[in-house]
KOLLODO-612840 format. One line per field, with one value per atom (N, C-alpha, C): residue in three letters; x, y, z; atom name; residue number from 1. Coordinates in steps of 0.2 Angstrom, whole numbers, plus 5000, padded with zeros to 4 digits. Layout:
N
aa: (ala/...);
c1: (X/...);
c2: (Y/...);
c3: (Z/...);
at: (CA/...);
i: (NUM/...);
This chain:
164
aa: (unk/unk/unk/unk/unk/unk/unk/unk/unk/unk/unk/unk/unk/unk/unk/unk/unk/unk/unk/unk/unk/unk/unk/unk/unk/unk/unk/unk/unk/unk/unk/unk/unk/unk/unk/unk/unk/unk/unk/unk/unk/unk/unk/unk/unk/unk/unk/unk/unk/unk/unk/unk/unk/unk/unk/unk/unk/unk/unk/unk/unk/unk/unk/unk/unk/unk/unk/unk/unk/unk/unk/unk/unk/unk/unk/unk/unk/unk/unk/unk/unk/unk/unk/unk/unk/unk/unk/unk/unk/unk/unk/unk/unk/unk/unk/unk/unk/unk/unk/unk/unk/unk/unk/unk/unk/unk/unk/unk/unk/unk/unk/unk/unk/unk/unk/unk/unk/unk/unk/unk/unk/unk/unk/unk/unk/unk/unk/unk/unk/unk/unk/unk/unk/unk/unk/unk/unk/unk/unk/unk/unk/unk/unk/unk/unk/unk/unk/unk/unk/unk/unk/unk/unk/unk/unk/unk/unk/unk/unk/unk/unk/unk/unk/unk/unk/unk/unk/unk/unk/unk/unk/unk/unk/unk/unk/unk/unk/unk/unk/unk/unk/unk/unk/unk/unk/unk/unk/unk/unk/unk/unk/unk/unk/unk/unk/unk/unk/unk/unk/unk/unk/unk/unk/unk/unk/unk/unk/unk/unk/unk/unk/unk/unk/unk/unk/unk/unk/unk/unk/unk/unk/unk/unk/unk/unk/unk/unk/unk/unk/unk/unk/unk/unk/unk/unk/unk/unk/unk/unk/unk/unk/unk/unk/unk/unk/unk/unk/unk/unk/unk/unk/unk/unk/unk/unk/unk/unk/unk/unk/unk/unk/unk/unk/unk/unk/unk/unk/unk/unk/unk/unk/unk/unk/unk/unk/unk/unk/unk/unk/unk/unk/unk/unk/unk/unk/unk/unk/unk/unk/unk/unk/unk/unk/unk/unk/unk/unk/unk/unk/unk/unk/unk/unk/unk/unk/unk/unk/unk/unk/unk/unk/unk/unk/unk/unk/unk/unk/unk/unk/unk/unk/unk/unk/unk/unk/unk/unk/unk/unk/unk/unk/unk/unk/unk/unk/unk/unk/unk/unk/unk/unk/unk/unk/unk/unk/unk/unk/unk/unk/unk/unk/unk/unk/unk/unk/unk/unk/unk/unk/unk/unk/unk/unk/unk/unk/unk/unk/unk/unk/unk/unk/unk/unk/unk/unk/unk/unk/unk/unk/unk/unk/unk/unk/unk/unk/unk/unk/unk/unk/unk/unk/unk/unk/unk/unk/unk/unk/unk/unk/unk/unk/unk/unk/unk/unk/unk/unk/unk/unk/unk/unk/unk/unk/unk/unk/unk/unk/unk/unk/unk/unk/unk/unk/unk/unk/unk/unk/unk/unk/unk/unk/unk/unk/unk/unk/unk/unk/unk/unk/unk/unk/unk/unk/unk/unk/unk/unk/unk/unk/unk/unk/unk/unk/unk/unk/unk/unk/unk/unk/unk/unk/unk/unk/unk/unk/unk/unk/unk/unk/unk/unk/unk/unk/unk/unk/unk/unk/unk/unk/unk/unk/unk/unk/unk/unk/unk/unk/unk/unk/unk/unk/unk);
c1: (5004/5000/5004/5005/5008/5003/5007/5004/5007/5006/5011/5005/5010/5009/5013/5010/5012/5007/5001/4998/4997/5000/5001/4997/4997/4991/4988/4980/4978/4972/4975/4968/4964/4959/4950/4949/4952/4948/4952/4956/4962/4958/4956/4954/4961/4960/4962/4960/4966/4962/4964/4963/4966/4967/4973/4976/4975/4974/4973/4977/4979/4980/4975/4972/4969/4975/4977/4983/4987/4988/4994/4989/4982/4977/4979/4977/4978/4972/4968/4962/4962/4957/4957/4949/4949/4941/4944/4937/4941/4942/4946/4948/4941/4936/4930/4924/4929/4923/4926/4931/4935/4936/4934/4933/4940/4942/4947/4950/4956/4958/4961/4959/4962/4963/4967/4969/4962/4966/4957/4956/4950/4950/4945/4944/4937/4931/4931/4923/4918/4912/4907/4902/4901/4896/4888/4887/4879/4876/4871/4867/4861/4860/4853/4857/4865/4868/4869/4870/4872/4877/4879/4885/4890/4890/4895/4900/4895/4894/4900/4905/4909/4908/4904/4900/4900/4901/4901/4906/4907/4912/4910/4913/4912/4916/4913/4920/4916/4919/4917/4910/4907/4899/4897/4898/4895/4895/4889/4892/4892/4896/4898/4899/4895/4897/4904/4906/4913/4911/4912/4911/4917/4916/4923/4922/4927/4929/4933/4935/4939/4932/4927/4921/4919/4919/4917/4919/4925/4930/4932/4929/4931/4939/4940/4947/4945/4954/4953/4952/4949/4948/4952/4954/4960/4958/4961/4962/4963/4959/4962/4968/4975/4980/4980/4984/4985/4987/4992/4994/4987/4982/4977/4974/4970/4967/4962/4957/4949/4949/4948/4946/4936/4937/4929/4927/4923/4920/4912/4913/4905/4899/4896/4891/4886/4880/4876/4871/4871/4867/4868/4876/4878/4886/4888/4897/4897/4902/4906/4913/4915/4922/4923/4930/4930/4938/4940/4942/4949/4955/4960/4967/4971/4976/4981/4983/4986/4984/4984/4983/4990/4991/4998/5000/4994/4997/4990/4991/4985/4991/4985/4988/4982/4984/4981/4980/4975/4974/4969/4969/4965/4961/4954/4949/4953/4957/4958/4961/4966/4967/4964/4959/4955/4955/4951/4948/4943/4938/4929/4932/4928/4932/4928/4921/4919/4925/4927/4932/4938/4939/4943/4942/4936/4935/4928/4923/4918/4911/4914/4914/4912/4916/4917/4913/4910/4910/4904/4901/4896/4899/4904/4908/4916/4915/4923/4919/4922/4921/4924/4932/4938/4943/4947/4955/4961/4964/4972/4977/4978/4984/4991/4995/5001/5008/5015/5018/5022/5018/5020/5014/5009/5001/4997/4989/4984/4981/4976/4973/4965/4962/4956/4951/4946/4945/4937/4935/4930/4924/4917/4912/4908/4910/4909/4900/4898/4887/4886/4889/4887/4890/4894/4896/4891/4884/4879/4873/4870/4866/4858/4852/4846/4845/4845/4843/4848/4856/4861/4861/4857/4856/4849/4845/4838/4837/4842/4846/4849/4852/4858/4856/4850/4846/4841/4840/4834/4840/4846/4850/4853/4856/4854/4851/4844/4839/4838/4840/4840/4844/4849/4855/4853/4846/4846/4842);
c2: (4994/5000/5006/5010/5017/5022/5027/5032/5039/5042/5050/5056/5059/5065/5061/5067/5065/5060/5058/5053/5047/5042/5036/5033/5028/5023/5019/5019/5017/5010/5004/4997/4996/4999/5002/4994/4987/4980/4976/4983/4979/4977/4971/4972/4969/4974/4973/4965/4959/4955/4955/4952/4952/4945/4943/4934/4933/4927/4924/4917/4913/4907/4903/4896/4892/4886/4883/4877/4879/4876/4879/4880/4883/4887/4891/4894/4902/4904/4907/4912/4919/4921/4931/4932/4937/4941/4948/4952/4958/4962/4968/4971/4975/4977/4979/4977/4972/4967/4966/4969/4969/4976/4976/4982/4982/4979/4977/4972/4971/4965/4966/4961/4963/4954/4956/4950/4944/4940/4937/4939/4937/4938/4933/4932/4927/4927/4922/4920/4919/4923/4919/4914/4910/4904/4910/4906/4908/4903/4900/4895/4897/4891/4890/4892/4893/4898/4890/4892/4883/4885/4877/4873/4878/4883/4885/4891/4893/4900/4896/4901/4898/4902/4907/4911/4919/4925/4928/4934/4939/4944/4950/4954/4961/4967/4969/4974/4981/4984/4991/4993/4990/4989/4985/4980/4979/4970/4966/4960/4956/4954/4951/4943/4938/4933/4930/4924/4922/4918/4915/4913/4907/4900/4894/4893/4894/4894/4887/4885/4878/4874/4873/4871/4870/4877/4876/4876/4875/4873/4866/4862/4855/4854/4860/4860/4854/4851/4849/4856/4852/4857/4857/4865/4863/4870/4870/4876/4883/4887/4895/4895/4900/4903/4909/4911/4917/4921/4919/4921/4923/4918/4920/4928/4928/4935/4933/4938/4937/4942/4943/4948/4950/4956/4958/4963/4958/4959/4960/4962/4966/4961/4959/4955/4961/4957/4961/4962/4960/4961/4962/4960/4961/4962/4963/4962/4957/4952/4943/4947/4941/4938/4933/4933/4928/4926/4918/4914/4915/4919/4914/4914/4908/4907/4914/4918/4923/4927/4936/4936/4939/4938/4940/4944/4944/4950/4955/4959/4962/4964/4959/4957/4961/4961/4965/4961/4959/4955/4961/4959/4959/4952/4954/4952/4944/4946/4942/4935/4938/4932/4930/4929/4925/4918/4913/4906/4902/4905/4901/4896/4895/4889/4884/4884/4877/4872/4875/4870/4868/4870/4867/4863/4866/4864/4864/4858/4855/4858/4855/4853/4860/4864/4870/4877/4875/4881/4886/4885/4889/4896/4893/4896/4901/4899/4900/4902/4908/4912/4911/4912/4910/4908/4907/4907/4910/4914/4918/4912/4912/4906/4911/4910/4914/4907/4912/4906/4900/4903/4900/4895/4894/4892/4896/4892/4896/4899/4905/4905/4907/4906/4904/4910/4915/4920/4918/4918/4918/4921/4918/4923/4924/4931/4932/4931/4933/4934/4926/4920/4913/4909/4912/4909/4906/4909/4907/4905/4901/4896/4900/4902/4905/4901/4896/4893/4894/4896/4896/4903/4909/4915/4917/4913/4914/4909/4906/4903/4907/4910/4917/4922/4922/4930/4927/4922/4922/4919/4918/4917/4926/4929/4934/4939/4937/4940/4939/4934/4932/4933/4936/4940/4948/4950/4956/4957);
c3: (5000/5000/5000/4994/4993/4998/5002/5004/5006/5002/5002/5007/5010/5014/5023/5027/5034/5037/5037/5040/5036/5043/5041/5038/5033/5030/5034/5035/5038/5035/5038/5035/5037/5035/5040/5040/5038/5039/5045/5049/5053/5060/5064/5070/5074/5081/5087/5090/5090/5096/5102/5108/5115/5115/5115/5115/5123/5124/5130/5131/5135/5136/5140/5139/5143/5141/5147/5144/5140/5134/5130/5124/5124/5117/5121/5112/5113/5109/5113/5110/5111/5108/5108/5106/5109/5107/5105/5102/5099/5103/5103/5108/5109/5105/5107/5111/5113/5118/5124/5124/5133/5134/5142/5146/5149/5150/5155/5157/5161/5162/5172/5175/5182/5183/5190/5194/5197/5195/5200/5208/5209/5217/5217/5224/5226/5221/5220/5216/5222/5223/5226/5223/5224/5223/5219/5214/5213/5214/5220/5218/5211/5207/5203/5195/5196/5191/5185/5178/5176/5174/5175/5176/5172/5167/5166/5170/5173/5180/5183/5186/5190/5198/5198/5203/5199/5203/5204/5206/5203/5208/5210/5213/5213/5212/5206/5203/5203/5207/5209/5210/5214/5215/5209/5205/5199/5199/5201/5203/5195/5195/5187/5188/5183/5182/5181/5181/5180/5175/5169/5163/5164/5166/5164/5158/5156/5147/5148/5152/5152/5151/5155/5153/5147/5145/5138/5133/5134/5128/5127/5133/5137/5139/5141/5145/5152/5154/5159/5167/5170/5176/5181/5184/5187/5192/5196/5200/5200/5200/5200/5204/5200/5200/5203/5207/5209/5203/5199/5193/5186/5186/5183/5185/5177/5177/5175/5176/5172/5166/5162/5157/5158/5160/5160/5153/5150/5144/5144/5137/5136/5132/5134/5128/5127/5123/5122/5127/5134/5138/5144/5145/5153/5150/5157/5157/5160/5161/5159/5163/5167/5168/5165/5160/5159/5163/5165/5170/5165/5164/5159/5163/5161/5162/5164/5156/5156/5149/5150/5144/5142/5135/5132/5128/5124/5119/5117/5110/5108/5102/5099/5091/5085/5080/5074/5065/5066/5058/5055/5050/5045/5042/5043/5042/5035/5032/5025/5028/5035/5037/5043/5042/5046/5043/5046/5043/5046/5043/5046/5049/5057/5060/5061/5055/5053/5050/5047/5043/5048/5054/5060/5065/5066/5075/5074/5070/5070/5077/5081/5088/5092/5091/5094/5091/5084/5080/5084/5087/5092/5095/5099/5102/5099/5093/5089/5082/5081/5076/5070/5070/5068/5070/5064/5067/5064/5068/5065/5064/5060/5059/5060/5064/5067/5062/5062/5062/5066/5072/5079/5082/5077/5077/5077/5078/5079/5086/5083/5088/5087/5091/5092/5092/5089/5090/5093/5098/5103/5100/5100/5099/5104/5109/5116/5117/5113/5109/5111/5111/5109/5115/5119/5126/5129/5131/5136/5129/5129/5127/5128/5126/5126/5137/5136/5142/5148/5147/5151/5154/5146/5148/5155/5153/5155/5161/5165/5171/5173/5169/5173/5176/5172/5173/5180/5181/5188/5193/5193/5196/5198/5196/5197/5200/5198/5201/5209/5209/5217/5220/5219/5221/5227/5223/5222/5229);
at: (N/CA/C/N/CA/C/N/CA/C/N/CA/C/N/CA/C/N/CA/C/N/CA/C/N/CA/C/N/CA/C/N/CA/C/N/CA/C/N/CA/C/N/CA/C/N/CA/C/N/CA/C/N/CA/C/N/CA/C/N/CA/C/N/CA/C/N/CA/C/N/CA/C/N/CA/C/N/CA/C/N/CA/C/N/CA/C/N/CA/C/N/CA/C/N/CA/C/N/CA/C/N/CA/C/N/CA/C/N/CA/C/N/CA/C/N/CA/C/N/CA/C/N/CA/C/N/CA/C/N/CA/C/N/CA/C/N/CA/C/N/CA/C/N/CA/C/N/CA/C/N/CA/C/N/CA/C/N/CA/C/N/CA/C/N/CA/C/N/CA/C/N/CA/C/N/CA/C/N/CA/C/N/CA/C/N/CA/C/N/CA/C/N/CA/C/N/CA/C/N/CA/C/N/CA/C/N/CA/C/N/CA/C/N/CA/C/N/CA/C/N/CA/C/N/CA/C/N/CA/C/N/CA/C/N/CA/C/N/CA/C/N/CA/C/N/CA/C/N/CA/C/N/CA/C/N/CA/C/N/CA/C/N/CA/C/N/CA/C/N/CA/C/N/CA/C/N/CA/C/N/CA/C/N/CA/C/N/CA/C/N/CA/C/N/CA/C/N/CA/C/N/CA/C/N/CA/C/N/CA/C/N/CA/C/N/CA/C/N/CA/C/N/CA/C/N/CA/C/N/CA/C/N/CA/C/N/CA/C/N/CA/C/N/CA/C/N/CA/C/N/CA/C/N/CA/C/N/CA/C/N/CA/C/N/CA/C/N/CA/C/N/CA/C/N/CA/C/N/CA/C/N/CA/C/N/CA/C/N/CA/C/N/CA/C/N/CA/C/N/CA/C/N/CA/C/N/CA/C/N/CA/C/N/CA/C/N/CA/C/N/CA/C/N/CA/C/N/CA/C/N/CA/C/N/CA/C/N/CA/C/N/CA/C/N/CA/C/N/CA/C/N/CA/C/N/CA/C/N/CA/C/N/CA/C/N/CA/C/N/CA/C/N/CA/C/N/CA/C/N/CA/C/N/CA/C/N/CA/C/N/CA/C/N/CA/C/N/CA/C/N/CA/C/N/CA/C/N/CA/C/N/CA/C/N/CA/C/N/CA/C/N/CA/C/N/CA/C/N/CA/C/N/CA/C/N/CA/C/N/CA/C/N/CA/C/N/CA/C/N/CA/C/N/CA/C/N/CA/C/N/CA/C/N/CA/C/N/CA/C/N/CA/C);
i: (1/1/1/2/2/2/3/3/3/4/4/4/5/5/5/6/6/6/7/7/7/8/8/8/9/9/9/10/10/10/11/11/11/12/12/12/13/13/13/14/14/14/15/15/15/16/16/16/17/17/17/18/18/18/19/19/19/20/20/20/21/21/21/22/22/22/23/23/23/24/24/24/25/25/25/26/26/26/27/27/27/28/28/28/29/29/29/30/30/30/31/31/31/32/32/32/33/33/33/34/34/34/35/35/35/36/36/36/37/37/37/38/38/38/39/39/39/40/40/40/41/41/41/42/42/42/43/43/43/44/44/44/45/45/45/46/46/46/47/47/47/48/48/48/49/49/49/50/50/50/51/51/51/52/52/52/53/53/53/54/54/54/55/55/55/56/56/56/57/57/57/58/58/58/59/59/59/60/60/60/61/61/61/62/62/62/63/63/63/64/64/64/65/65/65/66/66/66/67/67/67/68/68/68/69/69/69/70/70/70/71/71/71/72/72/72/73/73/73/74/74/74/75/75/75/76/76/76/77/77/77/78/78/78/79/79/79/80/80/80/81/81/81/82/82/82/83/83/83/84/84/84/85/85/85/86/86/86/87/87/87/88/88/88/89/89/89/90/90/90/91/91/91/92/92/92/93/93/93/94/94/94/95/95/95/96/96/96/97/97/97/98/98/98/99/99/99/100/100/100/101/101/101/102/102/102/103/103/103/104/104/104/105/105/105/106/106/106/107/107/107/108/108/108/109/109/109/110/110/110/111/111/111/112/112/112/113/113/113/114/114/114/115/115/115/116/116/116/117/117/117/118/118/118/119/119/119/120/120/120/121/121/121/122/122/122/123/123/123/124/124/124/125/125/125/126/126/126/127/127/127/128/128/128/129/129/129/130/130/130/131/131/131/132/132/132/133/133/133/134/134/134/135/135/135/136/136/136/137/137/137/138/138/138/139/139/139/140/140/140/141/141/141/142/142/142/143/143/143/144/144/144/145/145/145/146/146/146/147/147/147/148/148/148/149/149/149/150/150/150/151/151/151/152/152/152/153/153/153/154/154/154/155/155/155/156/156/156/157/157/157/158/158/158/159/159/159/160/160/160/161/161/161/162/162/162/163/163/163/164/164/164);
């Protein structure tokens, strides 16, 4: 791409993603879907909450669920790390913690190199968007909208309510 004057060339199709670890995957969501990223701290339990719910936290008056993505990714299950971070993200309904390993970078593709992640990950394509192929492998680009299931949402939301 040739571009003359003082302002740089800019790739209106370029997204931001937030890369993450669970185990040795690596996933990312777009950077338009994260608020932020903090250390863990105490989960408290939600009873009634489903099974993907790991509880609940409180981030500056704001009680947020915890979303296990090791669940739903059929990660083995293991213990929260001191080291782990949650990333609190935005859907279209609520703000989400989600549970990760670590996050690592904040990378930049273009839409070209994506690859529909039907053609990869059968299994998973609910929850997975695409895939950046890196040359160090892939990674996994998360579809944050498809995390909670119509029934996992509308479980969340009366589990919630009882909070209140």
């Amino acid at each position: 791409m040739r571009h003359n004057g003082s302002t740089p060339a800019v790739d209106n199709d370029l997204e931001h993603l937030v890369v993450f670890t669970l185990d040795e995957e690596r996933f990312a969501l777009p950077f338009s879907d994260v608020a932020r990223i903090i250390r863990v701290v105490e989960i408290t339990t939600l009873p009634e909450a489903p099974e993907v719910i790991l509880g609940v936290i409180n981030i500056q008056g704001q009680i947020t669920p915890v979303i296990n993505l090791r669940k739903r990714f059929h990660l083995s299950k293991r213990e929260m790390g001191l080291s782990d971070q949650f990333i609190i993200a935005r859907t279209p309904k609520r703000s989400v913690a989600l549970l990760v390993d670590a996050v690592t970078d904040v990378i930049e593709r273009s839409e070209r190199q994506f690859t529909i992640s039907e053609e990869i990950l059968p299994g998973l394509k609910e929850y997975i968007e695409g895939v950046v192929r890196l040359e160090d492998g892939i990674i996994l680009i998360c579809n944050l909208a498809q995390f909670l299931s119509l029934d996992e949402k509308e479980t969340l939301d009366a589990a919630m309510e009882e909070m209140d």
